[in-house]
Biotite code that builds the C-alpha atoms (Angstrom):
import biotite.structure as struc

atoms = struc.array([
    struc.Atom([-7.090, 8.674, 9.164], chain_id="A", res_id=1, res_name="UNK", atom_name="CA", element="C"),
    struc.Atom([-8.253, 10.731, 6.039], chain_id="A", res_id=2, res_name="UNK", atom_name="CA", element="C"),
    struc.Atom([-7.789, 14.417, 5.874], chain_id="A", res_id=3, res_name="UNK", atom_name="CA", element="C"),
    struc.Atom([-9.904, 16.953, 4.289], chain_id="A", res_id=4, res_name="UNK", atom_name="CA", element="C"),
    struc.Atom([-9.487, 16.121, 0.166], chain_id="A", res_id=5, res_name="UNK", atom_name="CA", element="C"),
    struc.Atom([-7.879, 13.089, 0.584], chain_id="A", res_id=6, res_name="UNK", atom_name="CA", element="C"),
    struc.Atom([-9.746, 9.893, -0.075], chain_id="A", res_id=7, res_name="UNK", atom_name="CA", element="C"),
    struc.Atom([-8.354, 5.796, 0.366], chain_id="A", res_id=8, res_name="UNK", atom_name="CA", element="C"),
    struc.Atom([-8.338, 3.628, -2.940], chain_id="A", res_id=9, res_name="UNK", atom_name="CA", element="C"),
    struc.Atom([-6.827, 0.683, -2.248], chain_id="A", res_id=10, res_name="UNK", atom_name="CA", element="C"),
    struc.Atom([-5.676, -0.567, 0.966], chain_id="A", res_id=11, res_name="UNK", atom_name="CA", element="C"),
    struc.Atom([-3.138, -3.522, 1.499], chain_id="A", res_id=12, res_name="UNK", atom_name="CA", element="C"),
    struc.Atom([-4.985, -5.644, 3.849], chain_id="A", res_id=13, res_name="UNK", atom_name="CA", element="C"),
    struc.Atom([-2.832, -8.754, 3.599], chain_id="A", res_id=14, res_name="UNK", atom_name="CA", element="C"),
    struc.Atom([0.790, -6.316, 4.373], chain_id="A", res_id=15, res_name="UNK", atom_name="CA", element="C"),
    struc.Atom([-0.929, -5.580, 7.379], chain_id="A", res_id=16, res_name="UNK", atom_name="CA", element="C"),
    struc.Atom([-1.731, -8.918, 8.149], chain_id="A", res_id=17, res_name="UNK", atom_name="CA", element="C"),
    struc.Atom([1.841, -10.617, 7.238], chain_id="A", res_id=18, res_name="UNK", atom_name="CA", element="C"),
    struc.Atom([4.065, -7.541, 8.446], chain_id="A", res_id=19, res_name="UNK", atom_name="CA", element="C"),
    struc.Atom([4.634, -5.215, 11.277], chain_id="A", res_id=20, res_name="UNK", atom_name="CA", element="C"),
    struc.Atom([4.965, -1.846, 9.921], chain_id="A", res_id=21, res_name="UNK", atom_name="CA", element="C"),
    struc.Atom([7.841, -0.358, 11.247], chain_id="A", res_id=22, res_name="UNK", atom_name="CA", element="C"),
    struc.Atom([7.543, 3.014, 9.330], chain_id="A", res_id=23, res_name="UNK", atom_name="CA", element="C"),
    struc.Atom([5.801, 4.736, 6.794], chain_id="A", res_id=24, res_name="UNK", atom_name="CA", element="C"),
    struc.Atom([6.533, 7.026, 3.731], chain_id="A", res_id=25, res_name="UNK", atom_name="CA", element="C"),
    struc.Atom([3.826, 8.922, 1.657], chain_id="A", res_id=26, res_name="UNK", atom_name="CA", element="C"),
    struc.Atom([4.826, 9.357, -2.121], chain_id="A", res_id=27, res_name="UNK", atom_name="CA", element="C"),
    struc.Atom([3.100, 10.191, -5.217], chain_id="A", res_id=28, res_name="UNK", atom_name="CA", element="C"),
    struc.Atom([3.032, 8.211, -8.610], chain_id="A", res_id=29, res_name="UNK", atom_name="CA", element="C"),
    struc.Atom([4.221, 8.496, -11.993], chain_id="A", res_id=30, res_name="UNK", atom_name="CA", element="C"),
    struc.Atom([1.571, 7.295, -13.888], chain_id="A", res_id=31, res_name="UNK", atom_name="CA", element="C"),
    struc.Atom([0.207, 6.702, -17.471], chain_id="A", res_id=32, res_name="UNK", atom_name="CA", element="C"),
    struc.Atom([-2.476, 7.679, -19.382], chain_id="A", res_id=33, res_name="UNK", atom_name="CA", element="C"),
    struc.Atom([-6.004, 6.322, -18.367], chain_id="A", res_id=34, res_name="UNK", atom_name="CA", element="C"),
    struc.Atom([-4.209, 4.811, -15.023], chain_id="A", res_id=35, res_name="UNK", atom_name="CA", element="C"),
    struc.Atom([-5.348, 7.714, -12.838], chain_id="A", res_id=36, res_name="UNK", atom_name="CA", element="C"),
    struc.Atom([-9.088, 7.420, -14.894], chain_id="A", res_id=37, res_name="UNK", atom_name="CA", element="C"),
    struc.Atom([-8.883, 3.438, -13.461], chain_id="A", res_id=38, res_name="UNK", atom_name="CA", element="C"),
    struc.Atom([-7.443, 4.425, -10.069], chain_id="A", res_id=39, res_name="UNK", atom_name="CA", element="C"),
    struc.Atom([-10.335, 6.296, -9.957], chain_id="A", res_id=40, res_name="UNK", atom_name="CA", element="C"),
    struc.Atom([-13.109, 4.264, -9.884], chain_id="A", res_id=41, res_name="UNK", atom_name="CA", element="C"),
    struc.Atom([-10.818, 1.542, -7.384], chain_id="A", res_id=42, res_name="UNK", atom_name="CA", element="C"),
    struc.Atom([-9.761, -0.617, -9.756], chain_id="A", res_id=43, res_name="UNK", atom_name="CA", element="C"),
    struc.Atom([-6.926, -1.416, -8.304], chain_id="A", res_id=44, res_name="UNK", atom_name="CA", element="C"),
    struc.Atom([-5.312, -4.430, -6.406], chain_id="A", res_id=45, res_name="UNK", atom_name="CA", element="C"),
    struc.Atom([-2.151, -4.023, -4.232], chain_id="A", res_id=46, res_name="UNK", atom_name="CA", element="C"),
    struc.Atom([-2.409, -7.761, -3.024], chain_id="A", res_id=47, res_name="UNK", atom_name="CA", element="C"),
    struc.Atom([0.836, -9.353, -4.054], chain_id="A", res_id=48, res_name="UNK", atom_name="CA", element="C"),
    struc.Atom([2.803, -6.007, -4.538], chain_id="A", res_id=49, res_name="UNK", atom_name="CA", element="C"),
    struc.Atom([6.235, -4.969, -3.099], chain_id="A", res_id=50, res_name="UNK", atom_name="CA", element="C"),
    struc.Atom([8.566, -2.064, -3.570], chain_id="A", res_id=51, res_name="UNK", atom_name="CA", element="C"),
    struc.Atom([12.281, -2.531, -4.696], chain_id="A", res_id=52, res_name="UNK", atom_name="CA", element="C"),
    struc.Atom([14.849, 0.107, -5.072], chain_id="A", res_id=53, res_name="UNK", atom_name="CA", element="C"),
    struc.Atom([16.887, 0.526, -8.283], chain_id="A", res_id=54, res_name="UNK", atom_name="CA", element="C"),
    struc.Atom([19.500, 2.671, -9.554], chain_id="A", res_id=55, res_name="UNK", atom_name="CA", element="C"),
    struc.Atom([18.412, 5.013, -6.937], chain_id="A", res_id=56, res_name="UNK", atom_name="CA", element="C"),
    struc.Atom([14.778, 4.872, -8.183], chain_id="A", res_id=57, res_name="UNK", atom_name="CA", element="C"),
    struc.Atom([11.837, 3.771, -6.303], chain_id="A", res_id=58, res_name="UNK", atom_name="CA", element="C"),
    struc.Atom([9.037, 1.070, -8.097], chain_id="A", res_id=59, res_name="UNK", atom_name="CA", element="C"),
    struc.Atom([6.255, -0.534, -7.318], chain_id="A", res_id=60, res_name="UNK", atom_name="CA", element="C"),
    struc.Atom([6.112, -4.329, -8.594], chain_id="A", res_id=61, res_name="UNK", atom_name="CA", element="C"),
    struc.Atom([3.105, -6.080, -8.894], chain_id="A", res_id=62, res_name="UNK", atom_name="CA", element="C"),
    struc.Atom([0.120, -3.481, -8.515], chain_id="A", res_id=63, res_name="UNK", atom_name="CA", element="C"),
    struc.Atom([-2.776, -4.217, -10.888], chain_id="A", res_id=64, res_name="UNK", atom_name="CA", element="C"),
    struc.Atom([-4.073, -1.491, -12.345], chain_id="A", res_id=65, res_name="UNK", atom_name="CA", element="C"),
    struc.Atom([-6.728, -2.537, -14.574], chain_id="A", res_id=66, res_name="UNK", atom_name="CA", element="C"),
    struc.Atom([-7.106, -1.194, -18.049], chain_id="A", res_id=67, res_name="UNK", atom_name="CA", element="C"),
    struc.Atom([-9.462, 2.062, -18.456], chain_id="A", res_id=68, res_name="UNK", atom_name="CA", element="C"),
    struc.Atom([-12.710, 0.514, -20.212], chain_id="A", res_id=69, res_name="UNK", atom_name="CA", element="C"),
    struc.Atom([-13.216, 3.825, -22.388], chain_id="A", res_id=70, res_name="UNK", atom_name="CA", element="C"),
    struc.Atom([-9.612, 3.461, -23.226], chain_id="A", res_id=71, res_name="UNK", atom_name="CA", element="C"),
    struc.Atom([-8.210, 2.800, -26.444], chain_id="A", res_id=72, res_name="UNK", atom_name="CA", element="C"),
    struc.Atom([-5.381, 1.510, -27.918], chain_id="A", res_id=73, res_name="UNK", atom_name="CA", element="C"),
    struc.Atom([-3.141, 3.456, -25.630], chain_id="A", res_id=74, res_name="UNK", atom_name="CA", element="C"),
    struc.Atom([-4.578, 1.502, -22.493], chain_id="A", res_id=75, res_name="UNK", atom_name="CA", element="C"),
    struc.Atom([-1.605, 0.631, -20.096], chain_id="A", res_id=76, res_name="UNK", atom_name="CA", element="C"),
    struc.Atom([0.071, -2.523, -19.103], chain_id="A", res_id=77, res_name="UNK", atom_name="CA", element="C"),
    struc.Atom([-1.998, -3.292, -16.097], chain_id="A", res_id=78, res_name="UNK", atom_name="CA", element="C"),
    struc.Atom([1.570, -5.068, -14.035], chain_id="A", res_id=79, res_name="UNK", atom_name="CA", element="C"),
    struc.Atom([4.127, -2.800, -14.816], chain_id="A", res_id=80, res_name="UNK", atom_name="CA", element="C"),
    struc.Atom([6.507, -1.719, -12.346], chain_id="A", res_id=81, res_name="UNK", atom_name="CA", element="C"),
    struc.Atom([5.157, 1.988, -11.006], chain_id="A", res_id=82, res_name="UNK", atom_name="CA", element="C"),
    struc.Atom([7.667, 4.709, -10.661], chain_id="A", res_id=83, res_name="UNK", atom_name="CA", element="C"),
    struc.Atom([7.445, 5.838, -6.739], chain_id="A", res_id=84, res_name="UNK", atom_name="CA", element="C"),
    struc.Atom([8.284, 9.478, -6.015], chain_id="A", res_id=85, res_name="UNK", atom_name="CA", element="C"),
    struc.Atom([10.491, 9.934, -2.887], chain_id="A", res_id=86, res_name="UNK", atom_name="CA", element="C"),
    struc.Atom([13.121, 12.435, -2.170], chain_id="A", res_id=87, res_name="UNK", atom_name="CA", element="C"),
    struc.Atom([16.605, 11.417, -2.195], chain_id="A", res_id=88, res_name="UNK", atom_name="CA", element="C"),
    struc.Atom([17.170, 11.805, 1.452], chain_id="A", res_id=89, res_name="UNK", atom_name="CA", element="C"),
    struc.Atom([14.113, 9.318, 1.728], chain_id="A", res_id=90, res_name="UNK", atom_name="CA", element="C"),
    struc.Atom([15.284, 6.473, -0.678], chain_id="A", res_id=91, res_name="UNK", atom_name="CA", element="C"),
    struc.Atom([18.693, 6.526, 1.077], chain_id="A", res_id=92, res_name="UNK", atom_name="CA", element="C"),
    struc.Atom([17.179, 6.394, 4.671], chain_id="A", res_id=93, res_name="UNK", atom_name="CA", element="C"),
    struc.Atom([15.062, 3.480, 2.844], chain_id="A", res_id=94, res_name="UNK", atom_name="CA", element="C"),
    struc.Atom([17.685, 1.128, 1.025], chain_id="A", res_id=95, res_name="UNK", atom_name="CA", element="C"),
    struc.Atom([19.390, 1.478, 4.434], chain_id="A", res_id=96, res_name="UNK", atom_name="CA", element="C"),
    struc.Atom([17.056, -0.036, 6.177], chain_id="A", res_id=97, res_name="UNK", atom_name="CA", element="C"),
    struc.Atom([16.275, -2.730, 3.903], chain_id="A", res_id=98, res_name="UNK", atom_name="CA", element="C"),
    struc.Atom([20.159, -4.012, 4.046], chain_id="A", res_id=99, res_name="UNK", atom_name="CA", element="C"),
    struc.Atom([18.732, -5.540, 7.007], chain_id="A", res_id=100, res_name="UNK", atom_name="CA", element="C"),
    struc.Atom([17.790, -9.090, 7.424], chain_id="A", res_id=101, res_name="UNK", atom_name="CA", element="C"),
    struc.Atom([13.926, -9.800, 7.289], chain_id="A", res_id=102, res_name="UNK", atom_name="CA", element="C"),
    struc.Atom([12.961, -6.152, 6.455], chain_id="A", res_id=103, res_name="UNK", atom_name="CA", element="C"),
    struc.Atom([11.153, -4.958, 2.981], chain_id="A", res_id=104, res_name="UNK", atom_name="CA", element="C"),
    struc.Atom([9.075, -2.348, 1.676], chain_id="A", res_id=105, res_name="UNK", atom_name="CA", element="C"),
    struc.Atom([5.444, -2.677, 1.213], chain_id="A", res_id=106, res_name="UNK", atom_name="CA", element="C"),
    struc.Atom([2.805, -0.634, -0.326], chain_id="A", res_id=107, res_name="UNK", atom_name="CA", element="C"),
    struc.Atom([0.315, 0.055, 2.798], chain_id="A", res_id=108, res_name="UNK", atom_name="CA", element="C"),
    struc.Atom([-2.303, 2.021, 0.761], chain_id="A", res_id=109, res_name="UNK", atom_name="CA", element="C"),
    struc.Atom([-3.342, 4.410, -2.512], chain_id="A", res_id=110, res_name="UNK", atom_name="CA", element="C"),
    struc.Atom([-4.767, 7.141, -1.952], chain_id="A", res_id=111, res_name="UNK", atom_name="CA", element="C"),
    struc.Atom([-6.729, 10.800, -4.007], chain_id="A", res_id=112, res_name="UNK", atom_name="CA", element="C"),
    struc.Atom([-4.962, 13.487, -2.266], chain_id="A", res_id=113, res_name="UNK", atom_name="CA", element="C"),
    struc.Atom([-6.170, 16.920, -4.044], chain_id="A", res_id=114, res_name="UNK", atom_name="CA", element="C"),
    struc.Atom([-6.846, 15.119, -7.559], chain_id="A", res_id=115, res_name="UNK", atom_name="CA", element="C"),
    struc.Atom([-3.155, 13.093, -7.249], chain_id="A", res_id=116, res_name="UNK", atom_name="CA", element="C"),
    struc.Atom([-2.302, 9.179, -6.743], chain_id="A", res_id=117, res_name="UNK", atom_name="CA", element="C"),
    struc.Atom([-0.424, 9.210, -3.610], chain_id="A", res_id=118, res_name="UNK", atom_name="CA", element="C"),
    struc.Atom([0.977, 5.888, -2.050], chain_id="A", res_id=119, res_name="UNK", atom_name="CA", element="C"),
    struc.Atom([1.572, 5.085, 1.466], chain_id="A", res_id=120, res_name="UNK", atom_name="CA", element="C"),
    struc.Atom([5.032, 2.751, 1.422], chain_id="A", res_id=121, res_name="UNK", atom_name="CA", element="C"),
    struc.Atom([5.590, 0.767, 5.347], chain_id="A", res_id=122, res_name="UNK", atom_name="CA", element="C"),
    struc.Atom([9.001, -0.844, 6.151], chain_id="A", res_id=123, res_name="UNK", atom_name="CA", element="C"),
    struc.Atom([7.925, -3.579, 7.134], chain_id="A", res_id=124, res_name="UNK", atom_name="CA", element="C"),
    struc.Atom([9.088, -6.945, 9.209], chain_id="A", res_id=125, res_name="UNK", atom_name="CA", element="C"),
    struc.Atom([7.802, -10.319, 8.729], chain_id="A", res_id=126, res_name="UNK", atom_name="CA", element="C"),
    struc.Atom([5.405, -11.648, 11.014], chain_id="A", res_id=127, res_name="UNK", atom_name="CA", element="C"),
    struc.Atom([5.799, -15.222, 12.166], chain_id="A", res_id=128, res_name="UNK", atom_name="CA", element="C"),
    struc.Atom([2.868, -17.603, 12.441], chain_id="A", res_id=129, res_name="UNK", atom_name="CA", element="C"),
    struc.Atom([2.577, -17.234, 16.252], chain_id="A", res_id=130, res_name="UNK", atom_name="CA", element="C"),
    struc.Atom([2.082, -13.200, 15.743], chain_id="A", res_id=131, res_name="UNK", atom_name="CA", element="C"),
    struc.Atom([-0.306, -13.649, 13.297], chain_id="A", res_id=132, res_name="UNK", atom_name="CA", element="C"),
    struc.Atom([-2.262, -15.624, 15.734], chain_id="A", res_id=133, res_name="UNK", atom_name="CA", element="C"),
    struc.Atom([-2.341, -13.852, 18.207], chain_id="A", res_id=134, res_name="UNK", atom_name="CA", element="C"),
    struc.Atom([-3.052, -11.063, 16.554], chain_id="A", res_id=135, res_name="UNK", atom_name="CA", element="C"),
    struc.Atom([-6.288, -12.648, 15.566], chain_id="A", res_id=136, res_name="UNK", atom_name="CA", element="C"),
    struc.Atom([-7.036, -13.660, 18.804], chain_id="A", res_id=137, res_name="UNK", atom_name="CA", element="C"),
    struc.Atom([-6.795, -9.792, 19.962], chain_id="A", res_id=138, res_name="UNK", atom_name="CA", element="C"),
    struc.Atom([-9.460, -9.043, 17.286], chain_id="A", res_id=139, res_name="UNK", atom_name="CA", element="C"),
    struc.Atom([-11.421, -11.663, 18.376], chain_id="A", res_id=140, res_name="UNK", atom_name="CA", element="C"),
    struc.Atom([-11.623, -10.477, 21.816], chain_id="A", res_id=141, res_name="UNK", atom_name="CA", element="C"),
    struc.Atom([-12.126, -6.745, 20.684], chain_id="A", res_id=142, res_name="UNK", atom_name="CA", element="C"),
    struc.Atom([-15.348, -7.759, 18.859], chain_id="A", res_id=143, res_name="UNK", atom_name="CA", element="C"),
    struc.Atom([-16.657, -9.933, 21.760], chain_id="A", res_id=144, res_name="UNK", atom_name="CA", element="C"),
    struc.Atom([-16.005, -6.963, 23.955], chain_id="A", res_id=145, res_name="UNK", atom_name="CA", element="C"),
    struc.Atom([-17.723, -4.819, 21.481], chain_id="A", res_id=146, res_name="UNK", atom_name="CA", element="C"),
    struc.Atom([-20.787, -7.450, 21.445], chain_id="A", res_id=147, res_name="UNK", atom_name="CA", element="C"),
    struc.Atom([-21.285, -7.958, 24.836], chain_id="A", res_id=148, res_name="UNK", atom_name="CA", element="C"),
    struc.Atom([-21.026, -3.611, 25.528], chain_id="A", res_id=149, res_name="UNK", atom_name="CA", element="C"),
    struc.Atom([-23.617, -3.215, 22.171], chain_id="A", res_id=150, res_name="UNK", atom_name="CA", element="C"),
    struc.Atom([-26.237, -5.844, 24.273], chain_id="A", res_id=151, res_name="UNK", atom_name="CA", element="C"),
    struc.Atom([-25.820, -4.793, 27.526], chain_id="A", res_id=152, res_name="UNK", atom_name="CA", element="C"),
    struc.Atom([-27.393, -1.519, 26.946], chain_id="A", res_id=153, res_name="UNK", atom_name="CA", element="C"),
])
């Protein structure tokens, strides 16, 4: 849930749809010049994105950012790899858990927190087909439920 000066971009409806999210991680963004102007006014996509760990480093692979319209020739690369900030104690508690079989990390959602990017990272587990439908099913029932209580009255 939103606090007080903090206000949701982008979510990652598909992660939550493919993955169980085991844990979660907020960390701010190293960004570039007119990607916090696009960020902004949401135009952003964290579809098909993942995070990977390198040389210690966290990144982001595969957010689109699209380029700043007012921009000029300085505009940014709109798919290149994001630098994630996490503190060391973090990443290593992290690339643990990702030596595991089935396990990765996800970008859950972006997010203005006091005029900076923040991203929420899940480890997350794959879901297998049956989980995925029965996970619809349980929606499915919540908004019947929902129906019927919104008529009855």
């Amino acid at each position: 849930m939103p606090r007080h000066g903090e206000h949701i971009v982008a979510r990652n409806k598909k992660a939550l749809h493919d993955f169980f999210i085991e844990e979660t991680f907020e960390a701010g963004l190293v960004l570039r010049g007119t990607e916090i102007k696009s960020i902004r006014l949401g135009n952003i996509q964290l579809k098909e994105s993942y995070a990977r760990i390198r040389d210690g480093e966290c990144f982001i692979i595969g957010m689109h950012i699209s380029p700043f319209e007012q921009g000029n020739i300085h505009n940014h690369d709109p798919l290149r790899d994001k630098k994630v900030l996490l503190h060391k104690q973090q990443i290593r508690k992290i690339e643990a858990r990702l030596q595991k079989e089935g396990v990765t990390l996800v970008p859950l959602n972006i997010k203005l927190k006091d005029g900076f990017a923040k991203c929420d990272l899940g480890i997350a587990k794959g879901k297998q087909l049956h989980d995925k439908r029965e996970d619809l099913k349980q929606k499915q029932a919540k908004r019947e439920m929902a129906s019927a209580l919104k008529h009855r009255y």
